[in-house]
C-alpha positions as CSV (number, residue, x, y, z in Angstrom):
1,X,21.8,-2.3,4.7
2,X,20.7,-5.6,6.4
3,X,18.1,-7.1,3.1
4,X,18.3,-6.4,-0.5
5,X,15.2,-8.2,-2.5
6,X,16.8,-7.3,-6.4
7,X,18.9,-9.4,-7.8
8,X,18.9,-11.3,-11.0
9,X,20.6,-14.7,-12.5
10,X,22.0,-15.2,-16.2
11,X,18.8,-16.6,-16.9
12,X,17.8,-12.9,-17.9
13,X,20.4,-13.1,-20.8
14,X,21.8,-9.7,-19.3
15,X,23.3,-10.4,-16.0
16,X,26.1,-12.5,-14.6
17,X,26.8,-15.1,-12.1
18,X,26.2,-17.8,-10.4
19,X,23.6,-17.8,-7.9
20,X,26.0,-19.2,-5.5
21,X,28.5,-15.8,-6.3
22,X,25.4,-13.3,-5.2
23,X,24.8,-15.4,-1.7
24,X,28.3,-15.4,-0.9
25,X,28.7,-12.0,-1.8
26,X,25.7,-10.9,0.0
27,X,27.3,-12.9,3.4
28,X,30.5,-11.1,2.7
29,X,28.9,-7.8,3.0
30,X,27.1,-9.0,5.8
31,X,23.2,-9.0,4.8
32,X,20.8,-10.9,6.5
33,X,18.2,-11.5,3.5
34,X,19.7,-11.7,-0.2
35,X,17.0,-12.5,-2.7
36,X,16.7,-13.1,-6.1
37,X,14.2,-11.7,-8.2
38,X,15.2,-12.6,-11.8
39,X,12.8,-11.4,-14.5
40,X,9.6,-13.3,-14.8
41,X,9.0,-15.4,-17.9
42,X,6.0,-13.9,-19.7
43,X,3.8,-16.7,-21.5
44,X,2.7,-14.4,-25.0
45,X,1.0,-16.0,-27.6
46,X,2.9,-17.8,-30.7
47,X,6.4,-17.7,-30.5
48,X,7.0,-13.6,-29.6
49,X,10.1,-13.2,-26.9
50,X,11.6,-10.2,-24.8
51,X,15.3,-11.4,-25.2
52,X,15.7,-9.6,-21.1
53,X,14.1,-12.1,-19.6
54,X,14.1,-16.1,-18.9
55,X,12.3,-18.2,-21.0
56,X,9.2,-20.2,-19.7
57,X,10.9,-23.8,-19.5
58,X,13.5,-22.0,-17.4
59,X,11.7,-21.2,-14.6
60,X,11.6,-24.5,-12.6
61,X,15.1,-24.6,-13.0
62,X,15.5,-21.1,-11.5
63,X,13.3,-22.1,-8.6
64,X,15.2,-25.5,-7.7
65,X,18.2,-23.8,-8.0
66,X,17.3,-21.0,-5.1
67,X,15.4,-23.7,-3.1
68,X,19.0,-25.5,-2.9
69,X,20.6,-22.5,-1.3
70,X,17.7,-22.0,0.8
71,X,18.5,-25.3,2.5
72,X,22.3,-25.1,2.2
73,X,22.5,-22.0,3.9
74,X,20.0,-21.7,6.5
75,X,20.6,-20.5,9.6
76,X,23.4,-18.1,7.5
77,X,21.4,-16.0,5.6
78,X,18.0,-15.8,4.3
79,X,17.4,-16.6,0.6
80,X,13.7,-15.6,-0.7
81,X,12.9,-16.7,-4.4
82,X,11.4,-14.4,-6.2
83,X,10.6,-12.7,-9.2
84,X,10.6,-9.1,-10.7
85,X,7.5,-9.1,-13.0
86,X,5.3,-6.5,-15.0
87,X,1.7,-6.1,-14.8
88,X,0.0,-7.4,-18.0
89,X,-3.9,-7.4,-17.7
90,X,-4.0,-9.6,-20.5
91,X,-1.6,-12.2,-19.4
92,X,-1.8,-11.9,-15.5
93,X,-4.4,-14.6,-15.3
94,X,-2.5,-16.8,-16.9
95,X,1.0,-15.9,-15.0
96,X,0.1,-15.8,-11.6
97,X,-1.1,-19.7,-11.2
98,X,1.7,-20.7,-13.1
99,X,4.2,-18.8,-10.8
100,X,2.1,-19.8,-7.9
101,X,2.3,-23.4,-8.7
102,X,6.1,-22.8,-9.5
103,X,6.6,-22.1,-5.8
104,X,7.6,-18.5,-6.6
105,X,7.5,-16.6,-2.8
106,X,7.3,-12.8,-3.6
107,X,6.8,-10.5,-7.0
108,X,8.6,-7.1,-6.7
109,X,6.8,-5.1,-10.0
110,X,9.2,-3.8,-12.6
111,X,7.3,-2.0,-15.1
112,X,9.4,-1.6,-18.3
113,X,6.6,-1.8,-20.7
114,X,2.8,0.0,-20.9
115,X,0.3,-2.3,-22.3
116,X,1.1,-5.7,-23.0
117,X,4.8,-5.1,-23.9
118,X,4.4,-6.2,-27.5
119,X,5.0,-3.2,-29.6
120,X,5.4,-1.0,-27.1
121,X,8.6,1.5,-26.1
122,X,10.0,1.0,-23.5
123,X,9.5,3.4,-20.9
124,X,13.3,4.1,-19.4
125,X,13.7,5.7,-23.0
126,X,13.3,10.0,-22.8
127,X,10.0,10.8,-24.1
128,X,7.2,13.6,-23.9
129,X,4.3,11.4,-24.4
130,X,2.2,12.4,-21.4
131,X,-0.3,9.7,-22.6
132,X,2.6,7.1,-22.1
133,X,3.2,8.8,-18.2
134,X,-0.5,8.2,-17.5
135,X,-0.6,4.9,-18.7
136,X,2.6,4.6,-16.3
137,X,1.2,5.4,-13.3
138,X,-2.6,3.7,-14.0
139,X,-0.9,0.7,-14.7
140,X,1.0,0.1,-11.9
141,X,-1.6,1.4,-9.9
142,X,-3.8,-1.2,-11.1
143,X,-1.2,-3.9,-10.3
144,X,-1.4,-2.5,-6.9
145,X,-5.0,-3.6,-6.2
146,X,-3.6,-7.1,-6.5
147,X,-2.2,-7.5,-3.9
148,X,0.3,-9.6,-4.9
149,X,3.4,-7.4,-5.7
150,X,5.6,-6.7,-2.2
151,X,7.2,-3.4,-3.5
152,X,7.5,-1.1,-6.5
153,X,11.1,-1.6,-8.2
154,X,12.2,1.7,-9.8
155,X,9.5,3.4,-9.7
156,X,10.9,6.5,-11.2
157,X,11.8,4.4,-14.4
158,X,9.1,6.1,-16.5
159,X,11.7,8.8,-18.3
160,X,9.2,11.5,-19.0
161,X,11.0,14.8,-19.8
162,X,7.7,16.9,-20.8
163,X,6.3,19.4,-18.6
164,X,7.0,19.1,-15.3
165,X,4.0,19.6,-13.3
166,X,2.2,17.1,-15.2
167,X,5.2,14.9,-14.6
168,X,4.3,15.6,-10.5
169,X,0.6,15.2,-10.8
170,X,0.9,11.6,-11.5
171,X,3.2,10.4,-10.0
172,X,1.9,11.8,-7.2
173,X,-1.2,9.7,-7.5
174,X,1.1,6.8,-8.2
175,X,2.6,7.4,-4.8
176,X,-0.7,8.0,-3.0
177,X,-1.8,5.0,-4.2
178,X,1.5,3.1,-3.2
179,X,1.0,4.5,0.7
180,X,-2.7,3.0,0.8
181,X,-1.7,-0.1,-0.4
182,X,1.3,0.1,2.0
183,X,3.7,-1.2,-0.8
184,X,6.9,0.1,0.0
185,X,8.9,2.0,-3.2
186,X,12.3,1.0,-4.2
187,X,15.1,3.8,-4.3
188,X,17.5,1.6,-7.1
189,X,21.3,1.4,-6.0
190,X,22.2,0.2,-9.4
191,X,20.4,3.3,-11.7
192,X,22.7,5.3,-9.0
193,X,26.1,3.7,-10.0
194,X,25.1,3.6,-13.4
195,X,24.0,7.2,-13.5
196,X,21.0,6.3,-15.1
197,X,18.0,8.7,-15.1
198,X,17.1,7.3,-11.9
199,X,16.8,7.6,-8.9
200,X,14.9,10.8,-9.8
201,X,15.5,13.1,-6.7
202,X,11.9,14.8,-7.8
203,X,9.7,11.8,-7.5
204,X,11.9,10.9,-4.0
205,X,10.7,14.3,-3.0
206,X,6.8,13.7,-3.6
207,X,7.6,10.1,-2.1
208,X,8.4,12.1,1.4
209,X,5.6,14.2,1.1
210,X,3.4,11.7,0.5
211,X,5.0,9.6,3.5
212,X,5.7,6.2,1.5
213,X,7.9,3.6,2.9
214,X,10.9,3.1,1.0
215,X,13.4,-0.1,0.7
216,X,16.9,0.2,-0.8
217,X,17.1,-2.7,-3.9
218,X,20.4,-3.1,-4.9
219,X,19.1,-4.6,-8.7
220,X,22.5,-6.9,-8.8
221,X,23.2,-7.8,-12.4
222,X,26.6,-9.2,-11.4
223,X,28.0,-10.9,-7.9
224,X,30.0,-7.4,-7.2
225,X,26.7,-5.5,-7.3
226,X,25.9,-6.9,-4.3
227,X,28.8,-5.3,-2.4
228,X,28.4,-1.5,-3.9
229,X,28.4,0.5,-0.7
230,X,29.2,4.1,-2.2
231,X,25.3,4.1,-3.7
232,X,24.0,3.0,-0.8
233,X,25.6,6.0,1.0
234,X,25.0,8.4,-1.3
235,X,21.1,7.3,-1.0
236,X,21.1,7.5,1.9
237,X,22.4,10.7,1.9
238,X,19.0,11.6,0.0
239,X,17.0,9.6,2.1
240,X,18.6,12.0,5.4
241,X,17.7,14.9,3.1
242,X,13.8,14.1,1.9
243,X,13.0,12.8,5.3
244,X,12.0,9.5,4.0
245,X,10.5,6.6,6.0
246,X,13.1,4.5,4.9
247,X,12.3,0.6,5.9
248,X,15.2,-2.0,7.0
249,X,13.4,-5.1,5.4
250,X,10.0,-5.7,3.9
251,X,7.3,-8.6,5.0
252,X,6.7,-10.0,1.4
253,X,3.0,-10.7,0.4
254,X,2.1,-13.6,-1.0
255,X,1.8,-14.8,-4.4
């Protein structure tokens, strides 16, 4: 593994860290790209908050702070500042410029919520809606025809436990949709030490068919996430299995 792209700050209220611990962790394992992509601030009307992500006044903070690394460890490692965002139709207008003026360099799309978050499950919970798998897939398919999002974190997040060829019926037209855009999917290192639902070998297997790139994101909550190693071979295992057009690094698209 020579780039990981997922990696958060304690500005998310759920990981650990300073900024400083994930780069030198990141040179200690011997990466060549480390960035962070703490979870975006989300500007919702009146005073509602999601207590897993920063808070808007935090994010200028978050982007001087990688900006100094940038600059003190050039020509060691390269630092990309990023976020990990959802698509919210109602609120994307309004994020983007704001993240754009912020000097934010790439969005990798995490999609906890359907809808607009507010009073909505979240989606990593076990559920047989197949309403709530289509709105899934549509949704981050929409966020795909922006243009704006360099990979697909998690993708197999959505927990849908119903019947099973409806489960691979969308998300194979989630991963179609991912190959024509060319936006890589990301197999998640962290779900696999946490033995979370995912990785979900059955969407990695529509993946191959389907012939997606995929990038390895280690999703480091803490400075020794960085430096898990017994995921990444495991994955990799998978990855040898599938036949999956795994990719070394990702060129990010601009936000």
């Amino acid at each position: 593994m020579i780039a990981n792209y997922h990696a958060h700050t304690f500005r998310c209220n759920h990981a650990l860290g300073t900024e400083r611990e994930y780069v030198e962790s990141a040179l200690q394992r011997g990466l060549k790209i480390s960035g962070f992509s703490d979870h975006t601030p989300q500007y919702f009307p009146g005073d509602y908050y999601t207590h897993m992500r920063m808070r808007p006044y935090e994010l200028l903070d978050y982007c001087a702070t990688v900006r100094k690394l940038q600059t003190e460890y050039r020509g060691q490692i390269e630092i990309p500042l990023g976020l990990e965002a959802e698509f919210y139709p109602a609120y994307w207008g309004d994020l983007l410029p704001r993240l754009q003026d912020a000097g934010v360099e790439y969005l990798i799309l995490g999609q906890h919520w359907n809808g607009n978050e507010i009073n909505e499950p979240y989606n990593g919970y076990p559920q047989y809606d197949v309403d709530c798998l289509y709105r899934y897939c549509h949704q981050v398919m929409d966020a795909l025809e922006t243009g704006k999002f360099t990979y697909i974190a998690h993708p197999d997040l959505i927990n849908f436990v119903g019947d099973q060829a409806v489960y691979l019926r969308h998300m194979r037209d989630l991963c179609r949709a991912a190959k024509e855009s060319s936006t890589p999917l990301e197999i998640n290192l962290l779900g696999h030490a946490y033995n979370k639902h995912y990785p979900n070998e059955r969407f990695w297997e529509i993946a191959a068919e389907e012939g997606c790139q995929v990038i390895l994101g280690l999703d480091a909550h803490a400075p020794q996430h960085i430096l898990n190693t017994e995921s990444e071979l495991k994955m990799l295992q998978m990855v040898q299995r599938l036949g999956l057009n795994l990719l070394g690094s990702v060129e990010l698209k601009k936000v």
